[in-house]
C-alpha positions in Angstrom: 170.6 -53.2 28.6 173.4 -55.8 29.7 171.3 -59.1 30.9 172.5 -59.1 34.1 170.5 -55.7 34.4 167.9 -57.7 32.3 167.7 -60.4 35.2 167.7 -58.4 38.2 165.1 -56.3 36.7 162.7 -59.9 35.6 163.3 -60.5 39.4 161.6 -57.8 40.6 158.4 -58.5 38.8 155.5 -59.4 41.2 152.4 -61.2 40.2 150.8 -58.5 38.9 153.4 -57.6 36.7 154.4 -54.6 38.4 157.7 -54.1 39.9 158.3 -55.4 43.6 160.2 -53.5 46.0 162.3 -56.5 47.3 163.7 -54.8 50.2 160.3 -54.2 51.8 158.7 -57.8 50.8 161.8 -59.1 52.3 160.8 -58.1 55.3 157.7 -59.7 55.8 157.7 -63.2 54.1 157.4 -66.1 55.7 154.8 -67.9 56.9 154.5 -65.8 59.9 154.0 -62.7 57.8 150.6 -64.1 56.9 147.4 -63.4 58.0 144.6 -65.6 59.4 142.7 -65.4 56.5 145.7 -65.9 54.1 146.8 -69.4 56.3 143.0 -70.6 55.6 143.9 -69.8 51.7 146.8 -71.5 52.1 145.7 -74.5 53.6 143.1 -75.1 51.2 145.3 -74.2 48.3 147.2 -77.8 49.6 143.8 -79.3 49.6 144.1 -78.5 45.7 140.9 -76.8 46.0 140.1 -74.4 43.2 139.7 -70.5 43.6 136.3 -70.9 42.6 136.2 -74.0 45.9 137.9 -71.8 48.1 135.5 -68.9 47.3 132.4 -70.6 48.1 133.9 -72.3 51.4 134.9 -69.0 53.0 132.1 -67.0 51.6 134.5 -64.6 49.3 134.6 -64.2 46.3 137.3 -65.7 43.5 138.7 -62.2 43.1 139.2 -62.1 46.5 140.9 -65.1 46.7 143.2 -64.5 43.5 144.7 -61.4 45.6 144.9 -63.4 48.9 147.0 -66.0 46.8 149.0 -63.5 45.0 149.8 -62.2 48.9 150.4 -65.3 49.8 153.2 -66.7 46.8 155.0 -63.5 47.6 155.0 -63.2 51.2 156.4 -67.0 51.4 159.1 -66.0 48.0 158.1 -69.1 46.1 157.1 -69.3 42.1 153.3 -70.4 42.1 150.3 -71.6 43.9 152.5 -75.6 44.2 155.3 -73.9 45.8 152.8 -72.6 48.4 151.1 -76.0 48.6 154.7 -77.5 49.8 155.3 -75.0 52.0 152.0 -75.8 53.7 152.4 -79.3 53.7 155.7 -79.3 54.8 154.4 -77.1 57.7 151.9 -79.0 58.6 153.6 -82.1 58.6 156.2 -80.5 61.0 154.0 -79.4 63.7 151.8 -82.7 63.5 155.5 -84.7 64.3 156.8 -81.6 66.8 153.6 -80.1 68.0 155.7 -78.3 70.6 158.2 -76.7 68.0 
């Protein structure tokens, strides 16, 4: 296998170590693309609150939580649960100086 096969085929691994269809995930990342439940995840996740934290908050439990933030790191293309922590931070920051953006 030449490596640039190698690489494209390591980028296409999701979180679960299965392959990702990149053309569909594509099309749904973003913040946008996540659901109510996965922006309360994600909000707490930049509140560096554990999975075990977040579990007992929303009344879930961890495993539930591991998925949401699995979702949640591929919907919004970053590396781990700190990429998504900027991402939310850097939202919120946003709409608390532009509220009407």
């Amino acid at each position: 296998m030449s490596l640039s096969a190698l690489i494209r085929k390591v980028g296409n691994v999701g979180p679960a170590g299965g392959t990702v269809n990149m053309r569909a995930a594509s099309s749904r990342t973003g913040f946008s693309a996540l659901s109510d439940r996965e922006r309360e995840v994600l909000l707490l996740i930049a509140e560096d609150k554990t999975d075990r934290e977040i579990a007992r908050e929303l009344g879930i439990s961890e495993r539930t939580v591991r998925a949401h933030v699995s979702r949640i790191i591929l919907k919004l293309g970053v590396a781990s649960r700190v990429g998504a922590a900027v991402i939310a931070t850097r939202w919120r920051v946003t709409t608390e100086l532009h509220p009407l953006a």
